[in-house]
Residue frames as qw, qx, qy, qz and C-alpha x, y, z in Angstrom:
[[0.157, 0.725, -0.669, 0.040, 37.08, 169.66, -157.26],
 [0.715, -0.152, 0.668, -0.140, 38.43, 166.42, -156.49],
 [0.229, -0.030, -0.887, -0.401, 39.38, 162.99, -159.63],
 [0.684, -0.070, -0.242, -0.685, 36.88, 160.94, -160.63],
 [0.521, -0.173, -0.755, 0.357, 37.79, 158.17, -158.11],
 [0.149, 0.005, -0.529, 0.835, 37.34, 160.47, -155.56],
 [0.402, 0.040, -0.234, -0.884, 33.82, 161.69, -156.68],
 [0.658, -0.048, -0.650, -0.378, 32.39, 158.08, -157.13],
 [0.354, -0.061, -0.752, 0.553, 33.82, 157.22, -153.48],
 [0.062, 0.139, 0.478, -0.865, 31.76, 159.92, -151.98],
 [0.630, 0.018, -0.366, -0.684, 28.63, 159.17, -154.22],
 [0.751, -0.081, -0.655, 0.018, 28.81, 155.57, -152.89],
 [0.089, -0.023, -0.552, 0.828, 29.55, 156.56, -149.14],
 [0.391, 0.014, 0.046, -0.919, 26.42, 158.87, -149.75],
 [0.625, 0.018, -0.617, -0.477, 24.20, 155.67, -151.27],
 [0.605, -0.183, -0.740, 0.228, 25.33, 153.28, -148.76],
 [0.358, -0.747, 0.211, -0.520, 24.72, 156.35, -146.17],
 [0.724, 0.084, -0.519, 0.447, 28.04, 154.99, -144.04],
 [0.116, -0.303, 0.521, -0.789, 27.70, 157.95, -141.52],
 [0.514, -0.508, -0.262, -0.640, 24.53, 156.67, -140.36],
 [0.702, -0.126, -0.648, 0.269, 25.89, 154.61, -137.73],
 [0.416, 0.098, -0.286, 0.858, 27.29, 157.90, -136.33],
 [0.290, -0.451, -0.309, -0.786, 23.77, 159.28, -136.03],
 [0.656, -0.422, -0.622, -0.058, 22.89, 157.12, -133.30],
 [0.127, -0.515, 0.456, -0.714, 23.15, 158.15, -129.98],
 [0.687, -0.222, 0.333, -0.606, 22.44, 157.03, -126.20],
 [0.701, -0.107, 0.693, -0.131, 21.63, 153.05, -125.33],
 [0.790, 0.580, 0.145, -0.137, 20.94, 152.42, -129.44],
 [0.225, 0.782, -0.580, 0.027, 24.91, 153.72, -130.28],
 [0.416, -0.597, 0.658, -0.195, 25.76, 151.47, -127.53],
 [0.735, -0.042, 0.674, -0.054, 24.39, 148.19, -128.46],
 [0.709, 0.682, 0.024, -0.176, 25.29, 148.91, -131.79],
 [0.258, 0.681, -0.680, 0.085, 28.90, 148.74, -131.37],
 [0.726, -0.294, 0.447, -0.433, 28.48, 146.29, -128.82],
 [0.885, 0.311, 0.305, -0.163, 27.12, 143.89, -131.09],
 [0.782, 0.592, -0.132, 0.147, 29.83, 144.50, -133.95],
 [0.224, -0.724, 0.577, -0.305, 32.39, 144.32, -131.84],
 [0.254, -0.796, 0.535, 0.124, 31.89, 141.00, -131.34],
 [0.724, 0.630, 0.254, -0.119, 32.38, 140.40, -134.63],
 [0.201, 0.924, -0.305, 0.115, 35.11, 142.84, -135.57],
 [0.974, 0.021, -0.004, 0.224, 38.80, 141.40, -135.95],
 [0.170, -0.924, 0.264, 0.217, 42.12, 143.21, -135.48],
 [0.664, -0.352, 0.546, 0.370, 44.36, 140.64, -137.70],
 [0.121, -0.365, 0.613, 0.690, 45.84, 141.29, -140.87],
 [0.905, 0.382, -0.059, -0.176, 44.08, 140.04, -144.47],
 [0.916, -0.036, 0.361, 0.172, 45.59, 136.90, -145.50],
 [0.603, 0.611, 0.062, 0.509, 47.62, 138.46, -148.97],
 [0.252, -0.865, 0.319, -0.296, 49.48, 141.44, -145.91],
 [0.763, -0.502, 0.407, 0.011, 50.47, 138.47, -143.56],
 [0.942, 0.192, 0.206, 0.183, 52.07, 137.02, -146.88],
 [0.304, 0.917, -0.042, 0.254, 53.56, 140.37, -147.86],
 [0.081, -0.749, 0.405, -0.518, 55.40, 141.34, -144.82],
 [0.539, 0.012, -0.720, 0.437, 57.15, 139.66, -141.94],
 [0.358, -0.594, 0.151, -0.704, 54.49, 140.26, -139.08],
 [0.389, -0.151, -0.759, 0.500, 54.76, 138.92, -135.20],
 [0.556, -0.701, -0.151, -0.420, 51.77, 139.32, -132.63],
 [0.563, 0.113, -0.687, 0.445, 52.74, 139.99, -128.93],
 [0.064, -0.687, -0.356, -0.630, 51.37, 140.52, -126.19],
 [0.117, 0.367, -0.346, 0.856, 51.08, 143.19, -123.27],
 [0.062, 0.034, 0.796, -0.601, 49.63, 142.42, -120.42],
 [0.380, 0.483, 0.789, -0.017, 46.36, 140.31, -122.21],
 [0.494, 0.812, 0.144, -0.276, 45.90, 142.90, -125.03],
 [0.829, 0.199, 0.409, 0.326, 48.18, 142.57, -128.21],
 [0.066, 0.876, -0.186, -0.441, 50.31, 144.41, -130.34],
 [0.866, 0.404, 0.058, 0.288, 51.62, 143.74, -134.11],
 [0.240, -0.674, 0.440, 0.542, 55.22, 144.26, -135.09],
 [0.775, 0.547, 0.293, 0.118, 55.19, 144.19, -138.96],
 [0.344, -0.587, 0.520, 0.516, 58.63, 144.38, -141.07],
 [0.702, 0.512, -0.359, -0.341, 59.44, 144.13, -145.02],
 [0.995, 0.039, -0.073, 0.059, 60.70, 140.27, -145.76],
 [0.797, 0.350, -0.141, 0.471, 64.08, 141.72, -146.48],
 [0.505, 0.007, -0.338, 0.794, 66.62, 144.42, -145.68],
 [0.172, -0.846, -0.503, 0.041, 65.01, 146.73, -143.01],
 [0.170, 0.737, 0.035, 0.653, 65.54, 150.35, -142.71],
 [0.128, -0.016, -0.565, 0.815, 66.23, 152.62, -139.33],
 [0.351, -0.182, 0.037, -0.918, 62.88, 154.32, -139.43],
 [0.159, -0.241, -0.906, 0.310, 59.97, 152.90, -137.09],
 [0.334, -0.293, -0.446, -0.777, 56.38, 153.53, -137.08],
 [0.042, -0.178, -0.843, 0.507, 54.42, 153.78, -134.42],
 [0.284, -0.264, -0.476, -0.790, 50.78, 153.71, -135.70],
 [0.108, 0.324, 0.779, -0.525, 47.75, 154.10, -133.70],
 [0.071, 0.366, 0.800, 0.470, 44.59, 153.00, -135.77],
 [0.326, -0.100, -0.306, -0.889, 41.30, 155.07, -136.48],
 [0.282, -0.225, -0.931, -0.055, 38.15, 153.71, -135.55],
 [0.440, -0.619, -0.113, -0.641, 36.24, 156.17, -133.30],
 [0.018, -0.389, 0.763, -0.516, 37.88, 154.19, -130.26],
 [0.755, 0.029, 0.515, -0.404, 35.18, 151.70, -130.69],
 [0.944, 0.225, 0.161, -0.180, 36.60, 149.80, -133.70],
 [0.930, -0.012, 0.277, 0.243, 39.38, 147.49, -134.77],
 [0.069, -0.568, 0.557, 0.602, 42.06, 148.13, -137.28],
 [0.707, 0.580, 0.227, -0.335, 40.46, 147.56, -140.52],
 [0.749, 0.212, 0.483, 0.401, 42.05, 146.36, -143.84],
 [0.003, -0.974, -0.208, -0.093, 42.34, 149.74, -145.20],
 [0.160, -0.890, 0.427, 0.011, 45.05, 150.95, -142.36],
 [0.697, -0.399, 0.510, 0.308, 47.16, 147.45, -142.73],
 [0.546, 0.619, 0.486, 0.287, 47.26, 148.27, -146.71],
 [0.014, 0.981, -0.065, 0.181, 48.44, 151.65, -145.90],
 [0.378, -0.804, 0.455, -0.057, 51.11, 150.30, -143.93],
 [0.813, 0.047, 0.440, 0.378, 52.46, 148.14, -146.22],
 [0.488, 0.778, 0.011, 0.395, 52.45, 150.74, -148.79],
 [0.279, -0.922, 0.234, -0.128, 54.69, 152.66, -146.05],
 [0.827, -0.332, 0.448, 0.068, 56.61, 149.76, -145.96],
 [0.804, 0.474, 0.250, 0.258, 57.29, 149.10, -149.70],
 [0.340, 0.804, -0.112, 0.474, 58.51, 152.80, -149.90],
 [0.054, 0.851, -0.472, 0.224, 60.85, 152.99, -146.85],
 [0.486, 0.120, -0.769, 0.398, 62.09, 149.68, -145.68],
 [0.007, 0.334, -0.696, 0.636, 60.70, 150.36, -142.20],
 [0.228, -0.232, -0.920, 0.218, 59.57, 148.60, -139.49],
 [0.470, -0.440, -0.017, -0.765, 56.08, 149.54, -137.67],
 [0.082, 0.167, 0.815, -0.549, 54.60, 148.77, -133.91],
 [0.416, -0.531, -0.351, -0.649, 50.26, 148.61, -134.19],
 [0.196, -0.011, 0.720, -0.666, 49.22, 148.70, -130.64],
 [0.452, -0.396, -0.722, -0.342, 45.64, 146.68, -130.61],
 [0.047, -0.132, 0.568, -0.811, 44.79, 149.29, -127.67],
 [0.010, 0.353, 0.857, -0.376, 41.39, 148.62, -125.63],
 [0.022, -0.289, -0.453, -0.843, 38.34, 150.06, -126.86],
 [0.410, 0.031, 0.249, -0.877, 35.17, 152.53, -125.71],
 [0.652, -0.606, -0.054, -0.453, 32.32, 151.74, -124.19],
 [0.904, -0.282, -0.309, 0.084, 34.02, 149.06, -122.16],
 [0.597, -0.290, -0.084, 0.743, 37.51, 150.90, -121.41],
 [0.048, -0.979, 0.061, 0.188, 38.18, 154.98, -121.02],
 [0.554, 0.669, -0.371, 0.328, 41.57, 156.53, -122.43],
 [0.373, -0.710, 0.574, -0.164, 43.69, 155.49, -119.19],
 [0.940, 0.110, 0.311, 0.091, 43.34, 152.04, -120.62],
 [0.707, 0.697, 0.010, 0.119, 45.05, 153.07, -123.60],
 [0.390, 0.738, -0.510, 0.209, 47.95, 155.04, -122.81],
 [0.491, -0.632, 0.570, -0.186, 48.71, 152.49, -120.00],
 [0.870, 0.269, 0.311, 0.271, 48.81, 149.98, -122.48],
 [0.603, 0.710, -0.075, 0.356, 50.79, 152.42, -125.47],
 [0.058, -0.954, 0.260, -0.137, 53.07, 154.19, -123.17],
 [0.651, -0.401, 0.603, 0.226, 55.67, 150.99, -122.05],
 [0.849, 0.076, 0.488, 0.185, 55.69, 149.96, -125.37],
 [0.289, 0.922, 0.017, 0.256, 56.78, 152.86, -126.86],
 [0.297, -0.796, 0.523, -0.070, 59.37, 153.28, -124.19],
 [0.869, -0.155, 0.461, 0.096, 60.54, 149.98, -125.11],
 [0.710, 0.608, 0.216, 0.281, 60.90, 150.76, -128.83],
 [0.220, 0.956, -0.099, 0.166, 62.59, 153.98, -127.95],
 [0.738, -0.560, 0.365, -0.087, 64.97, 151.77, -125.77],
 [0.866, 0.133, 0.455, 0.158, 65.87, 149.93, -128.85],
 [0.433, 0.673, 0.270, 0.536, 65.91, 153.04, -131.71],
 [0.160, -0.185, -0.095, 0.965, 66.66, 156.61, -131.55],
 [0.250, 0.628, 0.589, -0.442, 63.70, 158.38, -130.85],
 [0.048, 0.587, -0.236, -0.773, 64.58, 160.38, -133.82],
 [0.004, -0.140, 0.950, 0.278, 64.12, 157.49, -135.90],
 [0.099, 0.437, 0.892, -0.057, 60.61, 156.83, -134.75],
 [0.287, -0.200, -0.256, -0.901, 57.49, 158.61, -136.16],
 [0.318, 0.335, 0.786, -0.411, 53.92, 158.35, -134.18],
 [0.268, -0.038, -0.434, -0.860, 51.68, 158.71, -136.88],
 [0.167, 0.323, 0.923, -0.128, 47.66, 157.47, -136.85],
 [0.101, -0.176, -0.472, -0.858, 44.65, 158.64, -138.47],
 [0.551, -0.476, -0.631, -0.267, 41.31, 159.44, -137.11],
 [0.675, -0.727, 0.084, -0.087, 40.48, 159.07, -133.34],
 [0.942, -0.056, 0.055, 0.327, 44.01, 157.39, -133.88],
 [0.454, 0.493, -0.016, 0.743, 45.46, 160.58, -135.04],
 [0.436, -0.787, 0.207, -0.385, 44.05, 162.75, -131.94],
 [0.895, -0.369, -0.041, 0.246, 45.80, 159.84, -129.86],
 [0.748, 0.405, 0.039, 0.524, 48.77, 160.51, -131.56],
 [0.036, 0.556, -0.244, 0.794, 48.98, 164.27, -130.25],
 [0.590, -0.732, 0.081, -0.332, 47.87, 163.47, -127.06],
 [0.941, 0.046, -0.132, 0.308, 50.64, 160.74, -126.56],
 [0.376, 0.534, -0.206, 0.729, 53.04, 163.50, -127.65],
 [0.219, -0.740, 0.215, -0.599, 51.95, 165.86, -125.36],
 [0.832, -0.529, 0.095, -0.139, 51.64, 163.00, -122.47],
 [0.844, 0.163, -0.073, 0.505, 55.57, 161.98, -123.23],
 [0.045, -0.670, 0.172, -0.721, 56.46, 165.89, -123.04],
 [0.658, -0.481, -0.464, -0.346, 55.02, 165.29, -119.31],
 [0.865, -0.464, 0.187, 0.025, 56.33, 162.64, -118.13],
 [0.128, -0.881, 0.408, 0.201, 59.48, 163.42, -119.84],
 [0.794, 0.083, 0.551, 0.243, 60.05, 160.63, -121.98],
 [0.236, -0.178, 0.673, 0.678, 61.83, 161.30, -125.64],
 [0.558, 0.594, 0.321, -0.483, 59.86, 162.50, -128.12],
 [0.770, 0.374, 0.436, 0.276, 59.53, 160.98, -131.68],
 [0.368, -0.247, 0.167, 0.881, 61.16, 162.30, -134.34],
 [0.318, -0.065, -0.364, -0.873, 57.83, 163.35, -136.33],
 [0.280, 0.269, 0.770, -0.506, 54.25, 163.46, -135.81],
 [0.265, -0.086, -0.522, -0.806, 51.96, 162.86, -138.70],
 [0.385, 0.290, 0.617, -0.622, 48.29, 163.49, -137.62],
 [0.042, -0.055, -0.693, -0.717, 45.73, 162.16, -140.59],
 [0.446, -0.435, -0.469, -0.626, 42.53, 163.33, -140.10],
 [0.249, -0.047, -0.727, 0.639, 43.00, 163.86, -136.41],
 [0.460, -0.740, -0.485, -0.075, 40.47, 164.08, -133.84],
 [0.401, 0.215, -0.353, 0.818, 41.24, 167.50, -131.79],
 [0.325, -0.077, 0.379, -0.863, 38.68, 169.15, -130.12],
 [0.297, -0.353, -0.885, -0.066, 35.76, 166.25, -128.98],
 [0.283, 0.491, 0.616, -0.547, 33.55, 168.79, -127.33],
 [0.180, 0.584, 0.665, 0.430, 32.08, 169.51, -131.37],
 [0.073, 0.798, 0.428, -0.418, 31.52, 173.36, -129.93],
 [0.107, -0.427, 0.387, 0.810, 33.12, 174.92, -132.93],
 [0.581, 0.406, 0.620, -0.336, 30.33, 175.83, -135.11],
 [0.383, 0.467, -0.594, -0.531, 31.98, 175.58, -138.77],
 [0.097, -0.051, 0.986, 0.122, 31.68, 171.81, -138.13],
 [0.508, 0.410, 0.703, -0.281, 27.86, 171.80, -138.89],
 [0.453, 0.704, -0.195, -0.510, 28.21, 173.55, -142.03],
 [0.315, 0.438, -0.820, -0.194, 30.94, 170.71, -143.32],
 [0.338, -0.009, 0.918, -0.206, 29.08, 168.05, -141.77],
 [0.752, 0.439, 0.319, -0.375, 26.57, 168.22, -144.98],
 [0.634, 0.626, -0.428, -0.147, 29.54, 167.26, -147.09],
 [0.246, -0.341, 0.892, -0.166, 30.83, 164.67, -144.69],
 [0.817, 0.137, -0.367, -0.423, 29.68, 161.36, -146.43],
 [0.543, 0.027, -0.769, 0.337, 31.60, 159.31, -143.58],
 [0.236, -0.083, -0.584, 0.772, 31.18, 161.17, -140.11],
 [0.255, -0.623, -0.326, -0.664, 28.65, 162.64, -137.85],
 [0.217, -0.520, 0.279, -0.778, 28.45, 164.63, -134.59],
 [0.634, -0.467, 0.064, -0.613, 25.82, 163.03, -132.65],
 [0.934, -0.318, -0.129, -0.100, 27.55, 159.52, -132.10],
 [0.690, 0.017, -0.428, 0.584, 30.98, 160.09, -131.62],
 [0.341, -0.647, 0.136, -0.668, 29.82, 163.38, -129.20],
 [0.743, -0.536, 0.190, -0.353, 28.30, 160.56, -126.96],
 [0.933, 0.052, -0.296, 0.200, 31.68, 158.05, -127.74],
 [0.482, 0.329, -0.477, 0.658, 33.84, 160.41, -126.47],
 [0.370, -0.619, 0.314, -0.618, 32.35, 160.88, -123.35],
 [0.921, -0.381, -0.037, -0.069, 32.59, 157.22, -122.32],
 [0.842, 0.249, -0.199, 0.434, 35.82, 157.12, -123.75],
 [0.152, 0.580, -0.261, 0.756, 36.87, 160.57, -121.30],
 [0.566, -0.525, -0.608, 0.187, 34.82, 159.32, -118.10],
 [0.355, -0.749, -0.282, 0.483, 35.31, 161.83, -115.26],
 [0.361, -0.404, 0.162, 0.825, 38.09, 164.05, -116.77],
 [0.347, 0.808, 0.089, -0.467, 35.40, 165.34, -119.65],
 [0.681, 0.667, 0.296, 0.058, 35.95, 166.18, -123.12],
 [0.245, 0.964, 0.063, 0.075, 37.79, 168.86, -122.85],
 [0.532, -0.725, 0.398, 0.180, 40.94, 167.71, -121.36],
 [0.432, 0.600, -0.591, -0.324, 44.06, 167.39, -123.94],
 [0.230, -0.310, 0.903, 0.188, 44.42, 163.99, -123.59],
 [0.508, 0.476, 0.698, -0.171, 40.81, 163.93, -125.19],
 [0.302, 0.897, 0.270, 0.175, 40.69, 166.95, -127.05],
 [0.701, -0.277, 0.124, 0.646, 44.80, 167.74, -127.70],
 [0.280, 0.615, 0.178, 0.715, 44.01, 171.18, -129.15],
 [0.454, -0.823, -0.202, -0.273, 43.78, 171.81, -125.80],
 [0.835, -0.399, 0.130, 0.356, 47.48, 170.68, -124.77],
 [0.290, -0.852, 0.288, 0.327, 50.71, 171.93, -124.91],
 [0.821, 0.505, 0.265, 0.028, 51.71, 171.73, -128.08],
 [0.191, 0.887, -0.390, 0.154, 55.40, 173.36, -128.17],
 [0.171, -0.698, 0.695, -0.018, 58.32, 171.28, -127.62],
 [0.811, -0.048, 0.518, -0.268, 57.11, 168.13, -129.30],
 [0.355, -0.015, 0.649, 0.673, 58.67, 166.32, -132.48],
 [0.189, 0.138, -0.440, -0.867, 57.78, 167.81, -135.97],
 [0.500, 0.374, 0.692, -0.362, 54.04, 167.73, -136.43],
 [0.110, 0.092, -0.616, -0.774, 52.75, 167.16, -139.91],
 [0.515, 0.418, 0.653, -0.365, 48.47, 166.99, -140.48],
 [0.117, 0.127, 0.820, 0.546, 46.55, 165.77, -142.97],
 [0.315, 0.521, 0.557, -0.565, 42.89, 167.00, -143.45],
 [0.033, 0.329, 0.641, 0.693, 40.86, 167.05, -146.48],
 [0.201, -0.056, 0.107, -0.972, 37.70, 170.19, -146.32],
 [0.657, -0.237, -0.377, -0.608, 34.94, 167.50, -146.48],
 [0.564, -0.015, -0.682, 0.466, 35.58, 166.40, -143.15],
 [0.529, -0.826, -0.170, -0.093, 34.05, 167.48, -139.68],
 [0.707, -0.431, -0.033, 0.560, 37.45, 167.53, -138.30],
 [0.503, 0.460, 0.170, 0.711, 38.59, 170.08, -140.85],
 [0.255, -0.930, -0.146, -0.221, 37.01, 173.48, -138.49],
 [0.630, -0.762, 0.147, 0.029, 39.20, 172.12, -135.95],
 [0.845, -0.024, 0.174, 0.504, 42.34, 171.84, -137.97],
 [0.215, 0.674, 0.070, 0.704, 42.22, 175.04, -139.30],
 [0.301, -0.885, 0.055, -0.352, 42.07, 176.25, -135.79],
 [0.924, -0.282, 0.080, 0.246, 44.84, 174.24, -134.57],
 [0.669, 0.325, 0.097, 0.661, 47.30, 175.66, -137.49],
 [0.062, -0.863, -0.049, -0.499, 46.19, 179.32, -136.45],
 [0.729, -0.683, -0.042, -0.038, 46.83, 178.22, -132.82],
 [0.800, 0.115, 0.094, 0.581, 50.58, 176.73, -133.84],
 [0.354, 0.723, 0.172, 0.567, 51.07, 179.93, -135.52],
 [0.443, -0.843, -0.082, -0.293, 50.08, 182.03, -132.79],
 [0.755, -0.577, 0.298, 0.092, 52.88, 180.03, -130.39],
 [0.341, 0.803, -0.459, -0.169, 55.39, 179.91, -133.41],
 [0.636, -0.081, 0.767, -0.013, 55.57, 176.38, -133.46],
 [0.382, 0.380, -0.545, -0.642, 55.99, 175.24, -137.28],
 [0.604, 0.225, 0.760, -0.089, 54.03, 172.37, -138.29],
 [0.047, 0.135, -0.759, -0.635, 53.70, 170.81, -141.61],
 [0.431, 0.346, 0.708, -0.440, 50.16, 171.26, -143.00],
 [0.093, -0.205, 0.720, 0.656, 48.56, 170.05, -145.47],
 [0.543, 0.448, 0.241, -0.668, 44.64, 171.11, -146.52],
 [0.110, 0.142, 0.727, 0.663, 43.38, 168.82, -149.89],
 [0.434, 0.216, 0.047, -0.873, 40.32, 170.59, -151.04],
 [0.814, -0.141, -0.211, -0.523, 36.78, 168.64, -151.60],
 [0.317, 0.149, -0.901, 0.257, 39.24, 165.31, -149.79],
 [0.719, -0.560, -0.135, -0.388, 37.00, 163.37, -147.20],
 [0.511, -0.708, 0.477, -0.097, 38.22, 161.65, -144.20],
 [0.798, -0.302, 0.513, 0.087, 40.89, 159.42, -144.00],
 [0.664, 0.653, -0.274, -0.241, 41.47, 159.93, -148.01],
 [0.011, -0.755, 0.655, 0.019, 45.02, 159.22, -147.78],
 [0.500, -0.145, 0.827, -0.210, 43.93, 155.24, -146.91],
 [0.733, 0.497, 0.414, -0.210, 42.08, 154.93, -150.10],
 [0.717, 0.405, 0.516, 0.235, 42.38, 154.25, -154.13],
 [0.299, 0.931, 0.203, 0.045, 41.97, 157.69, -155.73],
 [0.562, 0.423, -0.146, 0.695, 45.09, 159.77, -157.00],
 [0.388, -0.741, 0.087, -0.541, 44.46, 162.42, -154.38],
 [0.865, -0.454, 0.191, -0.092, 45.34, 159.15, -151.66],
 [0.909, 0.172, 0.108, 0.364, 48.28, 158.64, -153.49],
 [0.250, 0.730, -0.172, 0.612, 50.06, 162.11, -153.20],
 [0.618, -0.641, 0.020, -0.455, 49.00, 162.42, -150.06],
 [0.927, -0.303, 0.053, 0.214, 51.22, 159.04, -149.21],
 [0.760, 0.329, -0.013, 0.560, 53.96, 160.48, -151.05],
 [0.086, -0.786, 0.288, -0.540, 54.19, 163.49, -148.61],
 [0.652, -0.666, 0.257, -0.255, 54.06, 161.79, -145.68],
 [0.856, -0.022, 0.142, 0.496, 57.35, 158.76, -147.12],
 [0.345, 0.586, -0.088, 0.728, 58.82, 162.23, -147.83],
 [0.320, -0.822, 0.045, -0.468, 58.50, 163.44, -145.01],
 [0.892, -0.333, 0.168, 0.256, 60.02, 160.17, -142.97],
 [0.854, 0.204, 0.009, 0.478, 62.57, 159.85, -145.32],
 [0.360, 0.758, -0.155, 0.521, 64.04, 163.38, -145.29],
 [0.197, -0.905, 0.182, -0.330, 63.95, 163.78, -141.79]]
C-alpha cells in the first residue's frame, strides 16, 4: 500500500540506509552527534525567512522563533516542539511544514530552540518551554493555542501537557502528537517486528539517547515515556502514526489505554506511512496536513 512517492521515499531511505546512525550505541553514538552538532543549525532556509514574518528571541541564552504570515494574522497559535531524537536541530523539513500551517490558517507559531541530549537532560527543556508558554497563554486564550510536535518533539508535547495538568497551568486547546515518542524503555515487543520496515529509525541508539536525556529519573517516568502519565483532563489529543514506524506498537497501545479511561482522542493510523510522513512530498503527507488545519480550524 502506500503512492508512488511514498514507495520511492522509502526505497531511497533504504539505499542511503538513514537509520544507520541509530544503530550506534555507547561512546561511538556519542561522538557522533557530538561532532554534527557542531555543525547542525536551527535557522530557517533563506526562501521561509522571505515567506513569513519571523523574529528570534531569546530566553535566558537559548532562543526561540516567533514566525507569522506577512499579512492579516489569525487567533490560532502554535506551539511546536521539533523532532530530532533530542539530539538534533530543527531541520528544513519542520520549518516547511510550518509554513504550510501557516498558508492554510493565518496563524502565528512559537519554535522553542530547546537544549539538546548528551549535554542537557529533559529538566533543561521544560525549564526553558514552560515560561514561554505561560507567556503566550498570558497573551491568547489557551483555547486558541495548539502544542503540536512530531517525533521526540511529539512525546514532549504529551509530557508538557501532562506537566501543565500538574502544576496547574491552562491547558492548550488541542494536542496533535505526530509520530510521538511514548514509551522510551522499547520493552514492547511488536516494535522489533516493525523495526524491519522502519527505513528511518532504530532501537539501539535512541534506547541509549534517552537515557542521557532521562538521567536519574529513568526511562520510564512520563515526562520521558508519557504513556506512562496521566492522560485525562488534558486538551483534545489528536496522533498521527503511520504502521512503518517503531513508534506505531506504542500508539496502538496508547489508543487502547485512552479507551480504557474514556478519554476520546483523535487517531489517526495511515497504513505502510513511515515516520514523520506528514513533513514530506507524497499525497499521503498532504492529507495528513489537511486533518490536522482541520482540526485547528474547527476547534
Amino acid at each position: 500500500m502506500g503512492s508512488i512517492q511514498s514507495k520511492l521515499l522509502k526505497t531511497a531511505l533504504r539505499i542511503v540506509r538513514l537509520n544507520k546512525m541509530w544503530k550506534l550505541t555507547g561512546n561511538e553514538l556519542r561522538n557522533y552527534i557530538e561532532k554534527k552538532q557542531l555543525s547542525d543549525s536551527h535557522e530557517p532556509p533563506k526562501e521561509i525567512q522571505k515567506k513569513y514574518d519571523i523574529k528570534i528571541n531569546d530566553w535566558n541564552g537559548h532562543c526561540f522563533y516567533v514566525m507569522k504570515p506577512l499579512n492579516e494574522i489569525g487567533h490560532k497559535h502554535i506551539f511546536y516542539l521539533h523532532g530530532g531524537g533530542f539530539v538534533y536541530e530543527i531541520m528544513s523539513p519542520h520549518w516547511e511544514f510550518l509554513g504550510k500551517m501557516i498558508d492554510e490558517l493565518q496563524c502565528s507559531v512559537t519554535v522553542p530552540i530547546y537544549p539538546l541530549a548528551p549535554k542537557h537532560q529533559y529538566q533543561d527543556v521544560f525549564e526553558m518551554i514552560l515560561p514561554i508558554y505561560q507567556q503566550i497563554i498570558s497573551e491568547k486564550k489557551s483555547e486558541d493555542v495548539v502544542i503540536m510536535g512530531d517525533s521526540a518533539g511529539g512525546g514532549l508535547s504529551l509530557s508538557f501537557a501532562q506537566l501543565l495538568k500538574e502544576k496547574g497551568v491552562p491547558q492548550p486547546g488541542n494536542i496533535i502528537l505526530i509520530s510521538p515518542t511514548l514509551d522510551m524503555t522499547f520493552t514492547n515487543t511488536e516494535i522489533h517486528e516493525v523495526e524491519k520496515l522502519d527505513p528511518i529509525l532504530a532501537v539501539p541508539g535512541i534506547s541509549d539517547i534517552m537515557k542521557w536525556y532521562a538521567g536519574d529519573i529513568g526511562t520510564e517516568h512520563y515526562l520521558i515515556s508519557p504513556i506512562n502519565g496521566d492522560i485525562e483532563g488534558l486538551g483534545k489529543i489528536s496522533l498521527f502514526i503511520g504502521t512503518h514506524d517503531i513508534l506505531y506498537p506504542d500508539t496502538k497501545r496508547f489508543k487502547k489505554l485512552a479507551e480504557e479511561k474514556g478519554v476520546e482522542i483523535n487517531y489517526f493510523e495511515y497504513p505502510s506511512m513511515i515516520h514523520i510522513w506528514p513533513l514530506f512530498f507524497f499525497p499521503e503527507s498532504k492529507k495528513a496536513r489537511e486533518q490536522i488545519t482541520a482540526i485547528i480550524r474547527n476547534s
